[in-house]
C-alpha positions as CSV (number, residue, x, y, z in Angstrom):
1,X,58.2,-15.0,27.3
2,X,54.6,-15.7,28.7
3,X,53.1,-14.2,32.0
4,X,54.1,-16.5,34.7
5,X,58.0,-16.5,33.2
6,X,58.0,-12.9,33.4
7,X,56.8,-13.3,37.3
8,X,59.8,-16.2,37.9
9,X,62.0,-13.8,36.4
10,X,60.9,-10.8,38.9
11,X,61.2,-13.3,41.7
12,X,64.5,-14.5,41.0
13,X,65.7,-10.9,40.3
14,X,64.6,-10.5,44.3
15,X,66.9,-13.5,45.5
16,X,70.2,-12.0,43.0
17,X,71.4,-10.1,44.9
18,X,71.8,-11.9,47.8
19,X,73.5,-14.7,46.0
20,X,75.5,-11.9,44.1
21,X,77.0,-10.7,47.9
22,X,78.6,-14.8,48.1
23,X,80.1,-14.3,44.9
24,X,77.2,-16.8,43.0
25,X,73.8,-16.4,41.0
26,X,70.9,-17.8,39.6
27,X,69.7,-18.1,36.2
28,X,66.1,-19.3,34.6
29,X,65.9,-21.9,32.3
30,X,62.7,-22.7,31.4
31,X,59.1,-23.1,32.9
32,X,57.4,-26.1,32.1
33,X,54.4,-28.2,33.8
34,X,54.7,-26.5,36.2
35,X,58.3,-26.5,36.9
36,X,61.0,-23.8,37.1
37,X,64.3,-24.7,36.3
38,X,66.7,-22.9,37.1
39,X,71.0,-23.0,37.3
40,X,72.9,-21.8,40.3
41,X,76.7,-20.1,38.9
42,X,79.6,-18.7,39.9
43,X,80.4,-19.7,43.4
44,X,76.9,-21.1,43.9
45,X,77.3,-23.6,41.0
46,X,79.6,-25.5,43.5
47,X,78.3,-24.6,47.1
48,X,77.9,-27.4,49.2
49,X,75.0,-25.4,50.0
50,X,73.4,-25.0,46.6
51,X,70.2,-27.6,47.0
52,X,69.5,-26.1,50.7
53,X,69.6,-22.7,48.7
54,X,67.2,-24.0,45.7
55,X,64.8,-25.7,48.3
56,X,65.0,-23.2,51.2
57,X,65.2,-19.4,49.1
58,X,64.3,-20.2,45.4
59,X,61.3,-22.8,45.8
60,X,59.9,-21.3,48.9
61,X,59.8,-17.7,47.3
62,X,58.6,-18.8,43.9
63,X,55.6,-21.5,45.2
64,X,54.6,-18.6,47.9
65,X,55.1,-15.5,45.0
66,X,54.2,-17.5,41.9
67,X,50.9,-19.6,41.9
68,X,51.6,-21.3,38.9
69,X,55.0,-23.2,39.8
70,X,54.8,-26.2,41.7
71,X,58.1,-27.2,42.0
72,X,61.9,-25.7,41.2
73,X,64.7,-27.8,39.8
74,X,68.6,-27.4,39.7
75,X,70.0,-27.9,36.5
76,X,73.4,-26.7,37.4
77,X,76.2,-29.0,36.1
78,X,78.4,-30.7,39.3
């Protein structure tokens, strides 16, 4: 694990528990060109809500906290 995953990784262990309280979480995948991937499980895996939650909570804390990512992807399975 390099530098900047070890920063996603902090970030996303910020937004957990919050996700954790609905029952769902979030999980890294991989960091490449510039983009994090990450999967959205348990009840967030099928949350109407889950690309408001990538784009609104997970993006926007990881472009503001993280200078290397540019962008965050969902890879969770529908």
């Amino acid at each position: 694990m390099n530098e900047t995953e070890a920063k996603i990784i902090e970030v996303l262990n910020k937004i957990k528990p919050f996700l954790n309280n609905d029952g769902g979480d979030v999980e890294f995948v991989k960091f490449e060109d510039g983009v994090c991937y990450v999967k959205l499980t348990g009840a967030c895996a099928g949350c109407m809500f889950a690309d408001m939650t990538i784009q609104n909570t997970v993006e926007e804390l990881l472009l503001a906290e993280v200078p290397e990512v540019i962008a965050v992807e969902n890879v969770t399975e529908a």
